[in-house]
C-alpha positions, 0 to 999 in steps of 0.5 A, spaced: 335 559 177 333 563 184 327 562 188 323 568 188 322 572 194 316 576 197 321 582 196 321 581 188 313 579 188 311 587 191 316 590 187 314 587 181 307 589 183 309 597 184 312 596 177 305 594 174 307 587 172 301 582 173 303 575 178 300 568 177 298 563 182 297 557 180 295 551 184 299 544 185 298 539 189 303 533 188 310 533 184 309 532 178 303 539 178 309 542 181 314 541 177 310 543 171 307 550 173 315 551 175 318 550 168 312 553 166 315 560 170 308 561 175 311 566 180 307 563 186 305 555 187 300 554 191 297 548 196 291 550 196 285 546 200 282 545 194 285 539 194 279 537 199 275 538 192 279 536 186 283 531 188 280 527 195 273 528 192 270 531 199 265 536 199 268 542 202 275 545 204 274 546 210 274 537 211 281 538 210 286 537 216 293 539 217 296 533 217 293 533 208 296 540 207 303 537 210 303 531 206 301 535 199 306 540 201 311 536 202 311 533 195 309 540 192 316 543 195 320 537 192 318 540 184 318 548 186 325 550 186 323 557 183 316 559 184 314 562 192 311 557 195 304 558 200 301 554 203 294 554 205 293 554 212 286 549 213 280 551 216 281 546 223 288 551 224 283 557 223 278 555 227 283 555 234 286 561 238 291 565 235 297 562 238 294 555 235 294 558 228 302 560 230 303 553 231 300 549 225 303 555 221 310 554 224 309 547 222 307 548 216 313 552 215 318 547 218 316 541 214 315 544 208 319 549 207 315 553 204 315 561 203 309 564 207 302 561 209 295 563 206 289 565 210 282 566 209 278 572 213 274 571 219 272 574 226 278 576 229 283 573 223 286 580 224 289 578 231 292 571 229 295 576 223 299 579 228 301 573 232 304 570 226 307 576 223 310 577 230 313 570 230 316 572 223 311 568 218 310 571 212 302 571 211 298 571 204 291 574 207 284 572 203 278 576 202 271 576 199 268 568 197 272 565 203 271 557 202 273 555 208 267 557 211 262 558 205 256 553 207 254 557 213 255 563 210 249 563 203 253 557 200 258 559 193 258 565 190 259 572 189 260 577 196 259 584 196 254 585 190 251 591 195 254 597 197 254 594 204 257 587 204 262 591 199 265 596 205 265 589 210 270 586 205 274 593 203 274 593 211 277 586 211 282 587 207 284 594 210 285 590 216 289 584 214 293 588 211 294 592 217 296 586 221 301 585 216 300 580 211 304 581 204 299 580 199 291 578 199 287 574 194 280 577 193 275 572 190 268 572 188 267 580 188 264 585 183 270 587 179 269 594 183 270 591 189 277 588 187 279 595 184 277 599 190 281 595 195 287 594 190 287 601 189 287 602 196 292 597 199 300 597 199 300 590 198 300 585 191 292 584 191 291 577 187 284 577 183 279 569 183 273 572 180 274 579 182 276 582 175 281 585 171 284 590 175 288 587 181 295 585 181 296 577 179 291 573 178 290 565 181 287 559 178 286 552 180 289 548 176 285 543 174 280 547 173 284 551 168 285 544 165 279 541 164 280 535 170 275 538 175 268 537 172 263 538 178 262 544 176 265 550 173 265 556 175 265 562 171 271 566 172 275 560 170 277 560 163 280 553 160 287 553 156 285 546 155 280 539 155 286 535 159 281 530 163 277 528 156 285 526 153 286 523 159 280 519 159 281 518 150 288 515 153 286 510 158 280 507 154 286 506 149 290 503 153 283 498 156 282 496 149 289 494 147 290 490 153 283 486 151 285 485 145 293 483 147 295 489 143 298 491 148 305 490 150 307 488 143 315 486 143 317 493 144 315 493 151 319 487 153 325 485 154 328 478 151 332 474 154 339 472 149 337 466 146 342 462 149 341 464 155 334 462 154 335 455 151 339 453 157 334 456 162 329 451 158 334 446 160 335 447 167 327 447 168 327 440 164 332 437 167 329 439 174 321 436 172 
C-alpha cells in the first residue's frame, strides 16, 4: 500500500472526509496505528509525559525526538509520518529551527514537522517552507510553552483571547503551513478558524467541526493515568489488562508454574545421557 501524502490529506479534507492522527512513539505503537489505517502517525513530545515521565513537553531535546522517530519511521510504511519539532528548536532563531527541522527530516524520513505557535513562529514558517519542509502548525493550548502561560487549559474562552488565536492561525497558514492542530478551545473558536482557513484543520479538544481529530494514544488506551483530560474518550482500559497480565505472570514464577514444560525445549534422551556421561566422566 502506498504512503500517503499531504496532496491526498488536503484533498480528502476538500471532500469532507474527516483525518485521524494518532501518537506512537516506538515500533511496535507505530506498527499498530498503521495496520489499524490512521491516516497521520505522530511523534509527539508528549512522550516527555507518557513514556520518560518528565513533567513537561517542553523538557524534551532534539536528540529524544530523533531517537522515538527513528523507531517510529521503521513500522509506518502507510501513514504520513510528522514530527514534533521540540521546544529547545523552537526557542532559537529562524534558521535554528530550519536546521533541527531539516535534521529531523534527514534522519528520520518523516513527511512534515510540527510546530506550536509562539511570538514570531510565523517567520520560522517562512524559513522552512522556503527550504522545502512541509510544516503542520499548532494553535490554541501550546504545551511547549503552557506553564508560563496560566498552566493547561482551555485558551480562548473570551472573545479577545478567541480573535489572538483566530490570528494566529491565519498567519500560520499565511507562512505556508499545510494543516494545523487546534487544541483546547471552545468549540466556536475551532469552527471560525476551520471555516476560515484553506488548510486541513485538525481538532484536540476543539470540538466536532474541524477536519480530523488527534489524540494521544495512550490516553486513548487507558495506559496514561496522571490525569485525564476531558476531551479524551478511552476505547479501551489497556493499562489495567497489562497490569492483570504482569501480576499473573509474578504469581506463576512464585509458585513454579511458570515455565511448565511447554516453555522449554528438551534434549533428545540420548543425547541427554551421554552429556550425563561426559560430566561424570570428568568429575
Amino acid at each position: 500500500m502506498a504512503r500517503l501524502t499531504i496532496a491526498q490529506l488536503q484533498r480528502r479534507a476538500r471532500q469532507g472526509q474527516r483525518l485521524t492522527m494518532l501518537t506512537a512513539y516506538d515500533y511496535p505503537m507505530a506498527r499498530l496505528l498503521d495496520e489499524a489505517g490512521v491516516d497521520i502517525v505522530l511523534v509527539g513530545d508528549s512522550l516527555a509525559m507518557v513514556v520518560m515521565g518528565l513533567e513537561s513537553t517542553a523538557e524534551v531535546t532534539l536528540a529524544h525526538m530523533l531517537h522515538h522517530a527513528q523507531a517510529v519511521r521503521r513500522g509506518v510504511s502507510h501513514a504520513l509520518l510528522v514530527v514534533d519539532l521540540p521546544a529547545e528548536s523552537l526557542r532559537g532563531s529562524p534558521e535554528r529551527v530550519r536546521r533541527d527541522a531539516q535534521r529531523l527530516r534527514k534522519e528520520t524520513g518523516c513527511e512534515a514537522v510540527k510546530v506550536e505557535w509562539r511570538p514570531r513562529m510565523d517567520r520560522a514558517v517562512r524559513v522552512m517552507v522556503h527550504a522545502g519542509i512541509p510544516v503542520m502548525g499548532h494553535v490554541g493550548l501550546t504545551p511547549q510553552t503552557a506553564q508560563v502561560e496560566g498552566g493547561f487549559g482551555y485558551r480562548g474562552k473570551d472573545a479577545a483571547s478567541a480573535q489572538r488565536i483566530i490570528n494566529q492561525a491565519l498567519q500560520l497558514e499565511a507562512a505556508g503551513c499545510w494543516s494545523l492542530v487546534i487544541e483546547c478551545v471552545p468549540d466556536v473558536v475551532a469552527e471560525e478558524i476551520t471555516q476560515r482557513l484553506r488548510i486541513p484543520t485538525i481538532g484536540i479538544g476543539a470540538g466536532r467541526s474541524c477536519d480530523g481529530q488527534v489524540l494521544v494514544t495512550h490516553d486513548l488506551l487507558g495506559l496514561y493515568d496522571r490525569f485525564h483530560p476531558r476531551f479524551v474518550k478511552r476505547y479501551a482500559q489497556a493499562g489495567a489488562l497489562m497490569r492483570r497480565a504482569m501480576q499473573r505472570y509474578c504469581l506463576d514464577v512464585r509458585q513454579r508454574r511458570f515455565p511448565a514444560s511447554a516453555h522449554s525445549r528438551p534434549m533428545a534422551p540420548v543425547e541427554a545421557a551421554r552429556l550425563r556421561q561426559q560430566l561424570n566422566g570428568h568429575a
